[in-house]
C-alpha positions, 0 to 999 in steps of 0.5 A, a space after each residue: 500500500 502507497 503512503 497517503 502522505 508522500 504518494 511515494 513510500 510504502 505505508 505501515 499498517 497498523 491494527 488499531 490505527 489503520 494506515 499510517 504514512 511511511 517511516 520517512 514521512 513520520 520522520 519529517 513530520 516529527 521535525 516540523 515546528 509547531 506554532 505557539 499561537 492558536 490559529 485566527 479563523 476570523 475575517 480581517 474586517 472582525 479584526 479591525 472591528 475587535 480593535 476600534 471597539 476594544 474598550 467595549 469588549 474588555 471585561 469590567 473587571 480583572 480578578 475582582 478588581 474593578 477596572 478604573 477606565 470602565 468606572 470613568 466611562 459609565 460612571 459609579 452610578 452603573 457600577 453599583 447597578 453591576 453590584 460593586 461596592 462603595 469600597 470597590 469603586 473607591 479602590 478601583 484601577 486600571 486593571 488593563 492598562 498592560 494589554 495595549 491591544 486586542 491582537 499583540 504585534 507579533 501576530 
């Protein structure tokens, strides 16, 4: 049987797997780099969308801790409408002033 790989080789066949690609094909497979990041399946136009509305998108909190810049947005008011304290508006902070953008540079 051919290897459904490479077309070229010979396949190994296996009892619980079935067909497998040759040994060189399993080999070169082996040396290829993995990607560290998970793949985007999103259209360039939901991208550009994701970051002119980042400030809607991000959570009203991180950890617990209520996010300074949502609080000067839509004021103590909705705060507390959300159920956060007097003493959590009092100590609220940016929580994400350390994520710049929706999607890092380096993607």
């Amino acid at each position: 049987m051919i290897c459904p790989s490479c077309h070229l080789g010979t396949a190994q066949i296996d009892k619980r797997l079935g067909v497998l690609p040759c040994r060189l094909c399993i080999k070169r497979h082996r040396n290829l780099r993995r990607s560290s990041l998970p793949p985007e399946f999103t259209s360039d136009s939901i991208k550009q969308q994701r970051k002119m509305y980042r400030k809607d998108i991000l959570p009203i909190h991180n950890r617990g801790q209520l996010d300074k810049g949502w609080l000067d947005r839509y004021g103590a008011k909705k705060a507390k409408q959300r159920g956060f304290t007097d003493e959590e508006i009092k100590n609220a902070r940016y929580v994400w002033d350390g994520v710049d953008e929706y999607y890092p540079s380096h993607v």
